[in-house]
N, C-alpha and C positions, 0 to 999 in steps of 0.2 A: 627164600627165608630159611632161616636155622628153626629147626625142632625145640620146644620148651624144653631142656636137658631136663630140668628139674622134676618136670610130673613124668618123664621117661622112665627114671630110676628111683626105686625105694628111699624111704629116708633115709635106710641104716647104710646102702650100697653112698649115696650123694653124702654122707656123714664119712664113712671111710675114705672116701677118695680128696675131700677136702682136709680133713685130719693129714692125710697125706702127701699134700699138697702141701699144707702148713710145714709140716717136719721136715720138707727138702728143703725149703725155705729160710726155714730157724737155721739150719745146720748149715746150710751156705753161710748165713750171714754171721753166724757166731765164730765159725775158723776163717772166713776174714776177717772177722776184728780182731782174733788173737794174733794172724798172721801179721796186723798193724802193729802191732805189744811186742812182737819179739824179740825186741831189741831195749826192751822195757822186764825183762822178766822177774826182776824183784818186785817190782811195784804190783806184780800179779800175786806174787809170792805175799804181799803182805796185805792188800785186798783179803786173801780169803783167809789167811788166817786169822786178821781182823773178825772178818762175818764168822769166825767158825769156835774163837772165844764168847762172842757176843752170843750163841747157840748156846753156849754151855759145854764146848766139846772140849777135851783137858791136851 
């Protein structure tokens, strides 16, 4: 049988390693979706300036 990882390791050590775990994750999945839009690039062009008016940015 596998060892409880969780009562092995500190909260803050099991909080950083899944934190990090997350961020490899986000960031795969965010540059392949941009990688799908590339051929789309206005429409990305006008997404964020949309959200970046609606901010208040000039």
């Amino acid at each position: 049988m596998l060892p409880n990882v969780s009562q092995s390791l500190s909260p803050t050590v099991l909080t950083v390693i899944l934190l990090g775990c997350s961020n490899v994750f986000m960031t795969f999945a965010w540059y392949g979706h941009l990688r799908n839009l590339s051929h789309r690039g206005w429409l990305l062009g006008a997404v964020f300036f949309m959200f970046r008016s609606r901010l208040g940015g000039a």
